[in-house]
C-alpha positions as CSV (number, residue, x, y, z in Angstrom):
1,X,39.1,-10.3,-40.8
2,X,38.5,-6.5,-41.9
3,X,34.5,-5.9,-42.0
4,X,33.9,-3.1,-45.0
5,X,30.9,-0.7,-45.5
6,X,29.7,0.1,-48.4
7,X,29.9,3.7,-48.8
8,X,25.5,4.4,-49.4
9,X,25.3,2.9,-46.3
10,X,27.8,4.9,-44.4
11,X,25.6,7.9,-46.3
12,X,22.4,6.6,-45.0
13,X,23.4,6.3,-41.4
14,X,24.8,10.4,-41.4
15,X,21.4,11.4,-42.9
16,X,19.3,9.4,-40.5
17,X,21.8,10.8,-37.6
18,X,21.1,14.1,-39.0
19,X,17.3,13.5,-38.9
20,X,16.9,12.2,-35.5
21,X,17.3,15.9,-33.7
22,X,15.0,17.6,-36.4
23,X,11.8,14.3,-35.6
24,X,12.2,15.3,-32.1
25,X,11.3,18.9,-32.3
26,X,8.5,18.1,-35.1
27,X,5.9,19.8,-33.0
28,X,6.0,23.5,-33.4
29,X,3.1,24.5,-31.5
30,X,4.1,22.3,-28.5
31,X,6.0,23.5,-25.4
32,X,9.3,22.4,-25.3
33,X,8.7,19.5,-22.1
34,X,5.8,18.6,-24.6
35,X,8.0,17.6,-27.7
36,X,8.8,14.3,-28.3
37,X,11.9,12.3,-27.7
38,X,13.7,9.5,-29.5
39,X,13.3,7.0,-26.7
40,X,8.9,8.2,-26.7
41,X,9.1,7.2,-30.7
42,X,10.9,4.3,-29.9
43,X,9.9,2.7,-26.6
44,X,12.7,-0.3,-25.3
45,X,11.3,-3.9,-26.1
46,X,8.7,-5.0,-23.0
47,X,9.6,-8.9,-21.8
48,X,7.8,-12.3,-22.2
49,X,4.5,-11.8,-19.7
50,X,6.4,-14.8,-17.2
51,X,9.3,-12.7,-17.1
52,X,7.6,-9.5,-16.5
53,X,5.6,-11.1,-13.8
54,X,9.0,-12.2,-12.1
55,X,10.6,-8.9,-12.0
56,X,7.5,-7.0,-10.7
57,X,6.8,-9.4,-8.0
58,X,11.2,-9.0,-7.0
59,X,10.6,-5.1,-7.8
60,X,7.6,-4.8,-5.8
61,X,9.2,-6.8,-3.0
62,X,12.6,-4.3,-2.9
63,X,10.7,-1.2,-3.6
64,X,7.8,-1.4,-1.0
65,X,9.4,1.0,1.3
66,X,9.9,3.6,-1.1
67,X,6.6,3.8,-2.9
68,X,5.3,4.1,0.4
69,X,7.1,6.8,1.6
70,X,8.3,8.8,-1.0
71,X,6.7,8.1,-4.0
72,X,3.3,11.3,-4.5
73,X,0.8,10.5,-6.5
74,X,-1.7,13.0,-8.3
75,X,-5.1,12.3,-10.1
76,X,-5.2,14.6,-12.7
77,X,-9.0,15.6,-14.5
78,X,-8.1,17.0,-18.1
79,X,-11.2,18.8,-19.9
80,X,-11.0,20.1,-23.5
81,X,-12.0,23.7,-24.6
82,X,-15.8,22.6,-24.5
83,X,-15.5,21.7,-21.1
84,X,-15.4,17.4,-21.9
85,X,-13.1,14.6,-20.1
86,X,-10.1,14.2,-23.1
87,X,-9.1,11.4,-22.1
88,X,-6.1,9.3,-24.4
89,X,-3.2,12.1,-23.8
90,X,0.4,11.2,-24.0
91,X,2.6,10.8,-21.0
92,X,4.7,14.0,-23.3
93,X,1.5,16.2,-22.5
94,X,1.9,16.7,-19.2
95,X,4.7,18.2,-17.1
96,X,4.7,17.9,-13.4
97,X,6.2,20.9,-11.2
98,X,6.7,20.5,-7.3
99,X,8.0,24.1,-5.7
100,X,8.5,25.1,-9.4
101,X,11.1,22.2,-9.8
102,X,10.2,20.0,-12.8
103,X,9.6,16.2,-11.9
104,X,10.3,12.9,-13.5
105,X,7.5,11.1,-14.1
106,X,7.6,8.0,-12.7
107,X,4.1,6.3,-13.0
108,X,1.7,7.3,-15.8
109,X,-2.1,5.9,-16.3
110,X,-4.4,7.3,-18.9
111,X,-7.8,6.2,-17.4
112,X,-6.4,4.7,-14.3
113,X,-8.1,1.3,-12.8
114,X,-7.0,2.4,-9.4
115,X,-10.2,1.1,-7.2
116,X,-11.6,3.3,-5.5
117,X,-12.6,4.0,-1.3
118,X,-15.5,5.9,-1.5
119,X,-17.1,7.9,1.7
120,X,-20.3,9.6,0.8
121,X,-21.2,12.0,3.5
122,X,-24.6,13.6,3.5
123,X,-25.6,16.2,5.7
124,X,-28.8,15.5,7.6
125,X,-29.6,18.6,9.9
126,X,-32.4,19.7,9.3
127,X,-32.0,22.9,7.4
128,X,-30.0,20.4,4.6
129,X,-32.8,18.2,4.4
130,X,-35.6,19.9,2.7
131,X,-35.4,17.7,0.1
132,X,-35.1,14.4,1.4
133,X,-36.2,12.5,-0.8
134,X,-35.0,13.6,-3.9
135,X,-31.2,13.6,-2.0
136,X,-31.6,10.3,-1.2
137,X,-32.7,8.8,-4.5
138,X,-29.8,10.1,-6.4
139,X,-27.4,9.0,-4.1
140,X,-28.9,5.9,-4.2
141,X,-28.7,5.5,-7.9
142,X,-25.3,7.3,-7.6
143,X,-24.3,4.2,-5.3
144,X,-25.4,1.8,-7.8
145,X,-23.6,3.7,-11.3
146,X,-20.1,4.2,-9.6
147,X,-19.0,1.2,-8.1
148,X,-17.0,-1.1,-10.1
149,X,-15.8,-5.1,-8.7
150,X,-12.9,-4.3,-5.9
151,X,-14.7,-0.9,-5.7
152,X,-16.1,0.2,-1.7
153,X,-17.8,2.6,-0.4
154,X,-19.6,3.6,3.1
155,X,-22.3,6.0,3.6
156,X,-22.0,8.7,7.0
157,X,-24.3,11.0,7.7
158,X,-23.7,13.7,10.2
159,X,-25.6,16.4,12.3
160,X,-23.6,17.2,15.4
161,X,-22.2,13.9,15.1
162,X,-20.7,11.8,12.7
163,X,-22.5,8.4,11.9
164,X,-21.0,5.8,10.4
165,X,-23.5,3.4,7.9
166,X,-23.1,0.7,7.8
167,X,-19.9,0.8,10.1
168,X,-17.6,-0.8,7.2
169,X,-16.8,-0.1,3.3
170,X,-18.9,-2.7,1.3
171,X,-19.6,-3.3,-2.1
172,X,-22.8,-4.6,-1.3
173,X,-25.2,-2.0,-3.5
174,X,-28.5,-2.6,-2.1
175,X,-27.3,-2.7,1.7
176,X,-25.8,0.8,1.1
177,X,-28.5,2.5,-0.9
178,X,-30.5,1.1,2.4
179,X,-28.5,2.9,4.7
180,X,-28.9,5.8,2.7
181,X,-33.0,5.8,3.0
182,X,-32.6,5.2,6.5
183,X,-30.7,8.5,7.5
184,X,-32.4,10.0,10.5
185,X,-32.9,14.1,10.5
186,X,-30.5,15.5,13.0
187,X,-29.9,19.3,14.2
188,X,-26.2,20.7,14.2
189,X,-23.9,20.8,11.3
190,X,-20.0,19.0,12.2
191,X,-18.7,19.8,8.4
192,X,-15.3,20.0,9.6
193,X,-15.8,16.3,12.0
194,X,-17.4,14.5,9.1
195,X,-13.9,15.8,6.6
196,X,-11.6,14.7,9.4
197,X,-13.1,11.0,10.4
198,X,-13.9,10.9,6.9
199,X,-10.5,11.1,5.8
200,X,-9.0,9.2,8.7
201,X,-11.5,6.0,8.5
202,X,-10.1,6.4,4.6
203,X,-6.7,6.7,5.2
204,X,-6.7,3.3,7.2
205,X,-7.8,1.3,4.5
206,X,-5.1,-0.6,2.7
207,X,-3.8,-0.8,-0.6
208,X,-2.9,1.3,-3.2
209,X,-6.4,2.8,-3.6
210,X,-7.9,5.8,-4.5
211,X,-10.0,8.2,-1.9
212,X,-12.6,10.1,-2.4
213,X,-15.3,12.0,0.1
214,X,-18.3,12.8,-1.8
215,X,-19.7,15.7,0.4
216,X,-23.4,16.7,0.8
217,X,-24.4,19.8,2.7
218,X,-25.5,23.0,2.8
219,X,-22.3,24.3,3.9
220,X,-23.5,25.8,7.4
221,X,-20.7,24.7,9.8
222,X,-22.2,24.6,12.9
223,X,-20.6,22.4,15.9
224,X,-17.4,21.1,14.8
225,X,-15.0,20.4,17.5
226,X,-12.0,20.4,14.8
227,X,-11.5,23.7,13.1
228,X,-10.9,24.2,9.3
229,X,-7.0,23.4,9.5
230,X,-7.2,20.2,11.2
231,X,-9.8,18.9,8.7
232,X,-8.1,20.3,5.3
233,X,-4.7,18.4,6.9
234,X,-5.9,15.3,7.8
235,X,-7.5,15.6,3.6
236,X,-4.4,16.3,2.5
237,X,-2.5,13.7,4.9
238,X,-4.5,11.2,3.7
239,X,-4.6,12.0,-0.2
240,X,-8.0,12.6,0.1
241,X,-10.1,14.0,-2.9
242,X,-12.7,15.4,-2.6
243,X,-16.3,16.6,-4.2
244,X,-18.4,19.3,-2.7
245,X,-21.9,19.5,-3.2
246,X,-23.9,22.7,-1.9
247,X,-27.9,22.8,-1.5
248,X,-28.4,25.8,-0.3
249,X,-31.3,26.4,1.5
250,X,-31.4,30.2,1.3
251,X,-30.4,31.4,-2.2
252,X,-30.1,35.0,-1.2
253,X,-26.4,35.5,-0.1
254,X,-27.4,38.1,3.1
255,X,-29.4,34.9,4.6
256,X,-27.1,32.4,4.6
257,X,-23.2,30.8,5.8
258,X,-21.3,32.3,3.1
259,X,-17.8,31.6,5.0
260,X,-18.7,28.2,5.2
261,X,-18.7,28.0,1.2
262,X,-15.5,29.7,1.4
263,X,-14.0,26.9,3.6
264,X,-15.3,24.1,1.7
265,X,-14.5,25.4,-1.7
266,X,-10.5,26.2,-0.1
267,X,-10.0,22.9,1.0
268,X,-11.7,21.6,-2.3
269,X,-9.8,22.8,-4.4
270,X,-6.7,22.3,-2.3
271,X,-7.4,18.3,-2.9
272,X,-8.0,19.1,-6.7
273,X,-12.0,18.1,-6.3
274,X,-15.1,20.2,-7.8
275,X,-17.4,22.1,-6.1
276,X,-21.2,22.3,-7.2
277,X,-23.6,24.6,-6.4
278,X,-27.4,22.8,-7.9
279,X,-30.0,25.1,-8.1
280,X,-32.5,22.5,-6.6
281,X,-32.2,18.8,-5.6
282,X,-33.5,18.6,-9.0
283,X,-29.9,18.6,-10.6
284,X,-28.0,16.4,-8.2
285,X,-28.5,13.3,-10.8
286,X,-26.3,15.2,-13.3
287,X,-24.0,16.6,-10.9
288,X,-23.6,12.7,-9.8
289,X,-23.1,11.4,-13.3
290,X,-20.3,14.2,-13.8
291,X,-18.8,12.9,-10.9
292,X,-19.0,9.6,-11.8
293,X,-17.6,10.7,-15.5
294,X,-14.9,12.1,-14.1
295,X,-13.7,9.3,-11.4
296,X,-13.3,7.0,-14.6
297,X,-11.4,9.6,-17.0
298,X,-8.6,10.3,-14.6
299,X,-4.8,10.1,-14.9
300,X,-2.8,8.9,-12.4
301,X,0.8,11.0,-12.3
302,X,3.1,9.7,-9.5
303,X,6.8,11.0,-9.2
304,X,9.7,11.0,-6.1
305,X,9.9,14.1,-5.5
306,X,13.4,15.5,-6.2
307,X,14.5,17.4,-3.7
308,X,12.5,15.5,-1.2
309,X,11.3,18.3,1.4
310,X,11.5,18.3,4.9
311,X,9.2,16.4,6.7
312,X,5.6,17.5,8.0
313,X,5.9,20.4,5.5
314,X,3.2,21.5,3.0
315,X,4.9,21.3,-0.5
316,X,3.0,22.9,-3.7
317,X,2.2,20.8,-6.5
318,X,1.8,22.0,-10.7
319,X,0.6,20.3,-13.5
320,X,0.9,21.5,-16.7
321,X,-1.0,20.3,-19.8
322,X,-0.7,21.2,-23.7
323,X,-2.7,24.4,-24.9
324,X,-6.4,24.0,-25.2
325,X,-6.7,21.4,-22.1
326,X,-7.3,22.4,-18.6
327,X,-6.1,20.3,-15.6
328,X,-7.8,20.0,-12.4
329,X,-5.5,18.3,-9.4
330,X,-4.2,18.9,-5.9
331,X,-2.1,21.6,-5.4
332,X,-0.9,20.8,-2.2
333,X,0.5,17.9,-0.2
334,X,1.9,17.1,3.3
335,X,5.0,15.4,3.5
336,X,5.7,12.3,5.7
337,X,7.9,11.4,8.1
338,X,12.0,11.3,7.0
């Protein structure tokens, strides 16, 4: 049997095949890895939700290994031209660059529910403590607006050691705001110490989490026995990201440890945190809400890295956004282990 087509319809299907190229590019002021494809205006056909739970559970169980290894994830901050979180972009507004290579995205979250391991280190020498109580009280309510159910978070305090308080993550609000009241004054400053335990005591919790440090000093490194580069690797090992918060005791900049501001605001940066500088004690509510603001607008980007580099190597990381958007992220990670 001969199937015929009537000749409209063999019309209609050159036009709409004519059309298809011309839909794709129908964003002029877009870059070109920001213009829209046929399979973005037409996404495939998701399965039944007992089906989809079948093949992630078989996925997850064969892909383990990989997303362990190889897969890099970065948690992307996107503000608008009046400095707000825009949260809501398209997977096509982004474009992620490692060594200037373009990546496939892989894993895309607008407003990611990743939980979140929290270590809020506060600086208690004495010459960061001038305002105790007013430090205390907003990490306190701090503590109490950020964490979420499956959320955790420990409190350290350091001098010229790093103490651990309670010695375990918890979600247990009122123990921790607690432990941040009973912070005793100490004398040195181990900046770089509290970054690397910090980091490792994160890195050993499980699960595909999101890390944070939430740091609280007046940026006057003082007796450290790791130096800057062990602390900004074992940050970047780890995934770390972290927020910088500087009360600075002397506001003249001939009085006071401008090279540790440097330090902190490099390896900052590097992780793709913020760095604050509040005039008084005064502002670190607002600073903590922005913080907060900004760990529940995130995107998660994850891709495998294609070329994958050698190992133990630092590898450079760019993320590109559409015009009038700025991106904050880490620019830098260390690779693993071949």
């Amino acid at each position: 049997m001969t199937l015929q087509v009537a000749k409209p319809l063999v019309a209609g299907i050159a036009l709409l095949a004519l059309a298809l190229p011309l839909a794709a590019q129908d964003k002029p002021d877009r870059p070109p890895w920001a213009q829209p494809s046929s399979s973005q205006q037409n996404p495939p056909p998701q399965p039944s939700s007992n089906s989809k739970d079948k093949s992630q559970d078989a996925t997850s169980s064969r892909n383990t290994m990989k997303v362990n290894v190889n897969l890099v994830t970065v948690l992307v901050s996107v503000l608008d031209d009046h400095n707000r979180p825009a949260p809501d972009l398209p997977v096509a507004a982004f474009q992620v660059l490692e060594e200037g290579v373009p990546q496939k995205i892989d894993v895309f979250e607008q407003e990611t529910q990743q939980p979140l391991d929290i270590a809020l280190m506060i600086d208690s020498s004495l010459s960061a403590r001038l305002e105790k109580t007013t430090e205390e009280d907003a990490a306190a309510h701090f503590i109490q607006q950020v964490l979420r159910p499956e959320d955790r978070l420990c409190v350290f305090a350091f001098d010229e050691q790093v103490h651990q308080l309670p010695p375990y993550f918890s979600d247990k609000i009122r123990a921790l705001q607690d432990a941040v009241h009973r912070i005793p004054d100490g004398a040195g400053t181990s900046i770089y110490d509290a970054i690397f335990l910090g980091s490792q005591q994160l890195q050993n919790k499980k699960g595909e989490r999101r890390r944070v440090i939430i740091l609280l000093t007046d940026a006057g490194e003082t007796t450290s026995r790791s130096d800057f580069e062990t602390a900004r690797k074992a940050a970047l090992r780890a995934g770390i990201l972290l927020y910088t918060i500087v009360i600075r005791p002397v506001k003249n900049e001939n009085g006071r440890n401008t090279a540790g501001e440097h330090a902190l605001q490099t390896i900052t940066e590097t992780t793709g945190g913020a760095m604050f500088f509040p005039e008084s004690s005064q502002e670190l509510p607002i600073i903590f809400d922005r913080i907060n603001n900004e760990l529940r607008t995130q995107y998660r980007l994850a891709y495998y890295p294609n070329p994958r580099g050698p190992a133990n190597t630092y590898r450079t990381i760019e993320v590109k956004v559409l015009p009038g958007y700025t991106a904050r992220h880490r620019t830098t990670y260390l690779t693993g282990p071949q």
